[in-house]
C-alpha positions as CSV (number, residue, x, y, z in Angstrom):
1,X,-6.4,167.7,100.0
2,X,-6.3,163.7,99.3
3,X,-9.4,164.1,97.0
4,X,-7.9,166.3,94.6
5,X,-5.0,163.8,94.4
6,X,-7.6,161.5,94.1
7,X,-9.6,163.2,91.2
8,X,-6.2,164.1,89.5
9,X,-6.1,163.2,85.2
10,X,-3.2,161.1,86.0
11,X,-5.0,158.8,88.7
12,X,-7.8,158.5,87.1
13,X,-6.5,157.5,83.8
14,X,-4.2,154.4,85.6
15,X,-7.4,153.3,87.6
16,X,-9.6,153.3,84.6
17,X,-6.9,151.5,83.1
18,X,-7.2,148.4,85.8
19,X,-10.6,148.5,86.5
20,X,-10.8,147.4,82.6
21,X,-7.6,145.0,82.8
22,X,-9.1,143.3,85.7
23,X,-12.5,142.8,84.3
24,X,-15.0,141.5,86.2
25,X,-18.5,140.9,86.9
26,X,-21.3,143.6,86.6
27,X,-22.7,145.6,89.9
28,X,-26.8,145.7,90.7
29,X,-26.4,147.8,87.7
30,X,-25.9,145.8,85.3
31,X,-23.3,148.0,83.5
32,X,-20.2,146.2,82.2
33,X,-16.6,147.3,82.3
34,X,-16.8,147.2,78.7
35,X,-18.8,150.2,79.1
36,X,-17.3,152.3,81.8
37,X,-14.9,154.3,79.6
38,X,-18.0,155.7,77.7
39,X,-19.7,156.3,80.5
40,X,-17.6,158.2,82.3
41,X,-17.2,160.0,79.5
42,X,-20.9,161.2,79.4
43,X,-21.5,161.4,82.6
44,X,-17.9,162.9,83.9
45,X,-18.7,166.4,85.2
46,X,-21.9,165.3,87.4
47,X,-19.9,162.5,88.9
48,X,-16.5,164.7,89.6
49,X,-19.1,167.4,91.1
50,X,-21.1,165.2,93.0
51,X,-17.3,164.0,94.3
52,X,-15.9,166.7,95.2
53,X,-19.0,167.9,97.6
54,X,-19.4,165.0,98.9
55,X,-22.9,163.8,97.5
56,X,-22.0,160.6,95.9
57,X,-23.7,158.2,97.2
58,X,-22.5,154.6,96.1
59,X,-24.5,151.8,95.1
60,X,-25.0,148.4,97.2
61,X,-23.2,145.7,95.8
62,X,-24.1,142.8,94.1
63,X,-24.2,139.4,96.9
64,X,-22.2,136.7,95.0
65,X,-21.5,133.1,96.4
66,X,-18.1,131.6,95.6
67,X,-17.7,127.4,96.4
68,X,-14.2,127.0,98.8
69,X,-12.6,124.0,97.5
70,X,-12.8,122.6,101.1
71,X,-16.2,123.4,101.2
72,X,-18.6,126.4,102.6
73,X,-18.7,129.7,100.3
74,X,-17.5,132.9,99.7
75,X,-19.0,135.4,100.0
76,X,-18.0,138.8,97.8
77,X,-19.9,141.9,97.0
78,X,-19.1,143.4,93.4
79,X,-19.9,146.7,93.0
80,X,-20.9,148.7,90.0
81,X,-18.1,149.3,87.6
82,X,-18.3,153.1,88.2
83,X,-17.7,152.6,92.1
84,X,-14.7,150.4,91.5
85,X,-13.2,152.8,89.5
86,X,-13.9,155.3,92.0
87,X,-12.6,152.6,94.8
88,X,-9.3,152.0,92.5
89,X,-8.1,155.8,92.5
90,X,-8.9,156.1,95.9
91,X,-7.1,152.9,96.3
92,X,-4.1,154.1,94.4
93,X,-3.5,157.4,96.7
94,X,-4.0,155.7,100.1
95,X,-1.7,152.9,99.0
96,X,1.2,154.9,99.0
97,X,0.4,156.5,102.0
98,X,-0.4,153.6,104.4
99,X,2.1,151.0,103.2
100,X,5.5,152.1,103.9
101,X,4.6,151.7,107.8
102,X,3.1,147.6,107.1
103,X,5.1,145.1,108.6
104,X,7.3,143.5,107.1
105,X,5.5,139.8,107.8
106,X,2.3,141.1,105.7
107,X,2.5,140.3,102.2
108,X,-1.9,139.8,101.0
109,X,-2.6,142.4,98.4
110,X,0.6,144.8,98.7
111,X,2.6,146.3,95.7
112,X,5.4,144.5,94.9
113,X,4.2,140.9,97.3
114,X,3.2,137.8,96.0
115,X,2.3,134.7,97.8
116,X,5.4,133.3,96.6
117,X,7.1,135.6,99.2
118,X,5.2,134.2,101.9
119,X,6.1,131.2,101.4
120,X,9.7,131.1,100.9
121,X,9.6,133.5,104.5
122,X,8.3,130.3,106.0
123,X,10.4,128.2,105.1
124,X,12.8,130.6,105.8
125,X,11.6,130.1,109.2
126,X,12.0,126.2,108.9
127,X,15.5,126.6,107.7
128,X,16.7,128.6,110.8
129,X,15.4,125.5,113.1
130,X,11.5,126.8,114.1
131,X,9.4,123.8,114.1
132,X,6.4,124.7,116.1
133,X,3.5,126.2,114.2
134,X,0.3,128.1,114.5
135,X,-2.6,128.0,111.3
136,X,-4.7,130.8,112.2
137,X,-7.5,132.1,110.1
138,X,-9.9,134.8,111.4
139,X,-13.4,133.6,110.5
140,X,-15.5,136.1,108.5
141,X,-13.1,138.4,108.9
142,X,-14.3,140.4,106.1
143,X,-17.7,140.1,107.1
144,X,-17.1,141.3,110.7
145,X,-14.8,144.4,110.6
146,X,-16.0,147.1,112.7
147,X,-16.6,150.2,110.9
148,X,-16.2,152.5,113.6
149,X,-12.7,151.2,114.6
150,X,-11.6,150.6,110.9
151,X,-13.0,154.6,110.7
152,X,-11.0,155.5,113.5
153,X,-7.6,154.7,112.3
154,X,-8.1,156.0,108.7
155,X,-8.8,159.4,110.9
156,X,-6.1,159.2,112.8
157,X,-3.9,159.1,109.2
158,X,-6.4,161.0,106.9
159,X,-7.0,164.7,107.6
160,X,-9.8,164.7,104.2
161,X,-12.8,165.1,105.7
162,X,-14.3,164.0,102.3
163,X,-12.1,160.9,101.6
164,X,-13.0,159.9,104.7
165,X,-16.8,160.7,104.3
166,X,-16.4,158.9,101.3
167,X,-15.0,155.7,102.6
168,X,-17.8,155.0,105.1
169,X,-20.4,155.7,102.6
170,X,-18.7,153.3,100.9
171,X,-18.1,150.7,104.0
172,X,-22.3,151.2,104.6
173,X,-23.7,151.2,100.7
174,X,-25.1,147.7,101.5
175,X,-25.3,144.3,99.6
176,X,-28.4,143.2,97.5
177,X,-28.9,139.8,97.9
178,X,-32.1,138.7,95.6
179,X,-33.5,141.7,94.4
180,X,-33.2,142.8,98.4
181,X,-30.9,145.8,99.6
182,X,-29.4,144.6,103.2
183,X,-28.1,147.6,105.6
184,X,-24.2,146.9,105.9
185,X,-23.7,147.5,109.9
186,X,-20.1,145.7,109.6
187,X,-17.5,144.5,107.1
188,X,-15.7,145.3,103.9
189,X,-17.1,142.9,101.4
190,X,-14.6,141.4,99.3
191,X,-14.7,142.2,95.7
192,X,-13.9,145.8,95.2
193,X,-10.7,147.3,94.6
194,X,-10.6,149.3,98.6
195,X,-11.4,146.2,100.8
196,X,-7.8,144.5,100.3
197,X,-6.4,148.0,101.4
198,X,-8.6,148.3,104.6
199,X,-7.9,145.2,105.3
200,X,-4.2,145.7,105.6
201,X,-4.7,148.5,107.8
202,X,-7.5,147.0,110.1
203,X,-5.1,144.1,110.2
204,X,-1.7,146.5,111.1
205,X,-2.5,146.6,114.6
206,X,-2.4,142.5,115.0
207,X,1.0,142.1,113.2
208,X,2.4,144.9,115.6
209,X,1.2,143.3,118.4
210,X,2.8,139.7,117.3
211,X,6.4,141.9,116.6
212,X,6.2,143.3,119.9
213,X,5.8,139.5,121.2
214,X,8.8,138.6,119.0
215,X,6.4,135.9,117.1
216,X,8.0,135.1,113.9
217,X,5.2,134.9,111.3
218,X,4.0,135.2,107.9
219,X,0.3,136.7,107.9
220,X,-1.8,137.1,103.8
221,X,-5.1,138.8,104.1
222,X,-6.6,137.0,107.0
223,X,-4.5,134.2,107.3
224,X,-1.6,134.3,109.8
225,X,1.2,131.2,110.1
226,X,2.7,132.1,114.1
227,X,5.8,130.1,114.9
228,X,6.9,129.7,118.8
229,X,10.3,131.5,119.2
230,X,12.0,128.7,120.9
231,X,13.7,126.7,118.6
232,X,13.4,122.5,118.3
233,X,17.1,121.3,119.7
């Protein structure tokens, strides 16, 4: 079963380990990652328990605005410290898992891919004599993923019944936005250690889809660069 994996000494250790090298912001709870070692440790057996029969409930996250530099916002949902070290193991068995069968043109928030890579496949692309190019960015994209379709392909990979269980709990725990919990009816907020992942695998089925139209592109999280197969003379 994934959760044991999951709930393994050895993952746990290495996600508590970048939960507190990545720092960040508090949840609703206020708790810092400063604190989460201890509080693990204190609280460890109820929250492996509640885990492993599938009670956990996570906590909404915390609505925070971040200013585009071409204007607009941001929006990202941090969640407590506790559920992003509980989305960072779960992260760090599903990776594995899932990314071997990514395309090759996907390179946002994968092991070993930087945006440096993305780049240089461009101009890769420029350098073999394709000229024409498509800037596409899906708007919201984050905002508006469909649960039950995002659901529906971790299924069709994912035989745990409880990871799974777990995963929409975690897809529906809502966002607090001035003192206000909001019902989450769509999306995967950005800010937690498991949206970059579901992302990628929501996002699969497009980069198949441009392969099997033999569209050389370069695609990072929601933003895809399409260039026309016929080359300029």
């Amino acid at each position: 079963m994934l959760m044991n994996l999951i709930l393994t000494r050895e993952n746990l250790i290495e996600a508590l380990k970048r939960v507190e090298k990545n720092k960040g912001s508090h949840g609703i709870d206020g708790m810092s990652v400063k604190s989460l070692r201890r509080h693990l440790y204190e609280n460890w057996d109820t929250l492996c328990d509640s885990l492993k029969k599938g009670t956990y409930q996570p906590n909404p996250v915390r609505r925070v605005e971040i200013p585009k530099p071409n204007g607009g916002v941001r929006l990202l949902g941090i969640p407590t410290v506790t559920d992003r070290f509980i989305q960072q193991a779960i992260a760090q068995v599903l990776t594995p898992l899932f990314d071997l069968t990514f395309s090759e043109y996907s390179y946002g928030f994968r092991p070993n891919r930087r945006g440096h890579d993305a780049v240089r496949k461009a101009r890769r692309y420029i350098s073999e004599g394709y000229r024409w190019v498509i800037d596409m960015d899906l708007e919201k994209f984050f905002d508006k993923v469909n649960h039950d379709k995002l659901m529906g392909i971790l299924a069709s990979r994912i035989q745990d019944r409880l990871v799974l269980k777990l995963i929409r709990k975690y897809l529906q725990a809502g966002i607090m936005i001035n003192g206000v919990v909001y019902d989450a009816e769509e999306g995967t907020p950005q800010g937690g250690p498991l949206s970059p992942l579901l992302s990628n695998i929501l996002l699969d089925k497009l980069d198949k889809e441009l392969e099997k139209r033999g569209h050389k592109f370069v695609r990072y999280a929601d933003d895809c660069v399409p260039r026309k197969q016929l080359k300029c003379a």
